[in-house]
C-alpha positions in Angstrom: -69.2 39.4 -88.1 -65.9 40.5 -86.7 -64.0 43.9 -87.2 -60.2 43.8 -88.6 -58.5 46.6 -86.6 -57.2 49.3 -88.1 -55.7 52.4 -86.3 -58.0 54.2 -86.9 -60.7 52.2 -85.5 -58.5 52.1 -82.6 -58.1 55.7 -82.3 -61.2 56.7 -82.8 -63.1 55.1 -80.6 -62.3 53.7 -76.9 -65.2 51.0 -77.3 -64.1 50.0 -80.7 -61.4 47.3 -79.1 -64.6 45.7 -78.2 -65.8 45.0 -81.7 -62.0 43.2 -82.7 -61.6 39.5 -83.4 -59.4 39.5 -80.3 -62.5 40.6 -77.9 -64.8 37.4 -77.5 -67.2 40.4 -76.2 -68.2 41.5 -79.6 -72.0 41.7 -80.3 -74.5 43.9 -82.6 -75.6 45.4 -79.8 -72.5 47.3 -78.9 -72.2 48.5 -82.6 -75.3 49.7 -82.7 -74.6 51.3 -79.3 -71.6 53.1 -81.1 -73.8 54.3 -84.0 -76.2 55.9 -81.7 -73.9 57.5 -79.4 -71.2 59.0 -81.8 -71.5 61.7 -84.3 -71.3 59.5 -87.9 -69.1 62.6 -89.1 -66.5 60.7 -86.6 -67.5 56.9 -87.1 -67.6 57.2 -91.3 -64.4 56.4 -92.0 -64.2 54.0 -89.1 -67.2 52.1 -90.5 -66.0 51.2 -94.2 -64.1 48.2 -93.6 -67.2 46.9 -92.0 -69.9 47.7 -95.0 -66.9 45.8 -97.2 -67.2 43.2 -94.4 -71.0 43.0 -95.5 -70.8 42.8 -98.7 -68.4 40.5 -98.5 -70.4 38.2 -96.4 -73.2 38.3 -99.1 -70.6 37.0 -101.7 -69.4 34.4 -99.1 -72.8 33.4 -99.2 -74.4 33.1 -102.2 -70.8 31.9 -103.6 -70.3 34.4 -106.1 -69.5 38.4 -106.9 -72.0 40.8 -106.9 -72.8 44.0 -108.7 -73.0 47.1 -107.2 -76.5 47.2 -108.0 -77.1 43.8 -106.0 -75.2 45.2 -102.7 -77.4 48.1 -103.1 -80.7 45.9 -102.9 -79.4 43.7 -100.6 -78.4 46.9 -98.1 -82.1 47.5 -98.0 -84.4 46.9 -95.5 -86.2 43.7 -95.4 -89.8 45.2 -95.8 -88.6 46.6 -99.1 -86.9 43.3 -100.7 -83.6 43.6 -99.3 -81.9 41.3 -96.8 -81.5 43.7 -93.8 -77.5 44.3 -93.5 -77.9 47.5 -93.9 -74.5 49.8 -94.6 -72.9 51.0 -91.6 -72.0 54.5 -93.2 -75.3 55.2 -95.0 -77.4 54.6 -91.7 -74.7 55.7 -88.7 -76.5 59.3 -89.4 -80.0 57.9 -88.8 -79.1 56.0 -85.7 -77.3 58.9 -84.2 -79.7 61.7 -85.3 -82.7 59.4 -84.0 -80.8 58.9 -80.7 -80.5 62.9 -79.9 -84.0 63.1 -81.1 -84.7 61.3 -77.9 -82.6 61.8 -75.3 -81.5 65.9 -76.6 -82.8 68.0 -73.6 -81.7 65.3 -71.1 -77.8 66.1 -72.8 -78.6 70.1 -71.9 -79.4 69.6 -68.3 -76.6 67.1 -67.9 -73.9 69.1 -69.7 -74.5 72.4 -68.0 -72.7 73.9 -70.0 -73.1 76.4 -72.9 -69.9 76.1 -74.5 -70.5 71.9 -74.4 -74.2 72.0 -75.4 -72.6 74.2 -78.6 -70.4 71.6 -79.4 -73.2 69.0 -79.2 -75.6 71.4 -81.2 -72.7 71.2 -84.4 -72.2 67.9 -83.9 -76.1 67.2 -84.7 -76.3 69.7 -87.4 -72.7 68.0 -89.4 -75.1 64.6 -88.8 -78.1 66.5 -90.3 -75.8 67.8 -92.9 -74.6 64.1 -94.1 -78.5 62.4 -93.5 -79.7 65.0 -95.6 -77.1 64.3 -98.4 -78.1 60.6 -98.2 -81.7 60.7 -99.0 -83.9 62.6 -101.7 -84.4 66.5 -101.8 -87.9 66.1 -100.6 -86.7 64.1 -97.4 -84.4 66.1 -96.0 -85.1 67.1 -91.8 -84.1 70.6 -90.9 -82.8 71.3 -87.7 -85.8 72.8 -86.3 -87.8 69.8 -87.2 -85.5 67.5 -86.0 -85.5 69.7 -81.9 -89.4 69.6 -82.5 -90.8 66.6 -83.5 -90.2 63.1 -82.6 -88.3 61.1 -85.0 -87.4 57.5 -84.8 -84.0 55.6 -86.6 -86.7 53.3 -88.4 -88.2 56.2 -89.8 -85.2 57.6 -90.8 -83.7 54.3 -92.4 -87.0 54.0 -94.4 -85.7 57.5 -95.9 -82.6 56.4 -97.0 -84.1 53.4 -98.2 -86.6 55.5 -100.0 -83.6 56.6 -102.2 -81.9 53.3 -102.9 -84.8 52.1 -104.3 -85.0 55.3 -106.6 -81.5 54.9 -107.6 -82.5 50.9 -108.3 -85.8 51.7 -110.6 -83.8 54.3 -112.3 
């Protein structure tokens, strides 16, 4: 699936030009590479014109509109019923959060500097902040957790898919 453009798309991001229909260079992999690598507090807004490009694809494919209710279901996971296109927005916070989980102290000794490492540090907490929105009370990660435990995006999805389905059964 192709990107449209927009300026802020093109703004935002130097690698977004990359995900256009004018770059034959477009692949998941580079998206996914975006979502891990900057702050979803940056990437939301740049990332709605692709979760209408999803659910647009559904209704390309099935020939038909679809409730709310049926994106929602469709969005999840496919180990809980869904079809796996999962919403850019909802889960930019889980790949980015999961990919300074790993690679955080690695960042510090590059950066060197306190001032930068701050910036870094806020950046993961406004990414904590809008995960922790996202998924139910009991699921939130703190801060402290996050810096000292090991958390993976698939972990992290399954959260946010834990309160889809809620919102679905209720």
């Amino acid at each position: 699936m192709l990107l449209t453009p927009t300026p802020l798309l093109i703004h935002t991001f130097p690698l977004l030009p990359l995900l256009t229909n004018r770059s034959p260079r477009f692949s998941y992999p580079k998206l996914v590479h975006i979502l891990r690598t900057v702050p979803p507090h940056i990437s939301s807004e740049a990332l709605k014109p692709l979760a209408l490009e999803y659910r647009c694809l559904i209704e390309n494919l099935l020939g038909s509109n679809i409730s709310d209710q049926a994106y929602l279901q469709a969005s999840l996971g496919l180990k809980v019923g869904g079809l796996g296109l999962r919403n850019p927005v909802k889960h930019a916070s889980a790949g980015y959060i999961a990919s300074v989980n790993k690679c955080a102290s690695f960042v510090e000794r590059l950066i060197r500097s306190q001032g930068a490492i701050d910036v870094f540090w806020h950046s993961v907490e406004d990414s904590l902040k809008l995960f922790n929105f996202i998924v139910l009370p009991d699921d939130k990660v703190s801060f402290s957790n996050l810096k000292s435990s090991s958390v993976s995006q698939f972990e992290l999805s399954a959260l946010i898919d834990k309160k889809d389905l809620s919102v679905l059964y209720e």
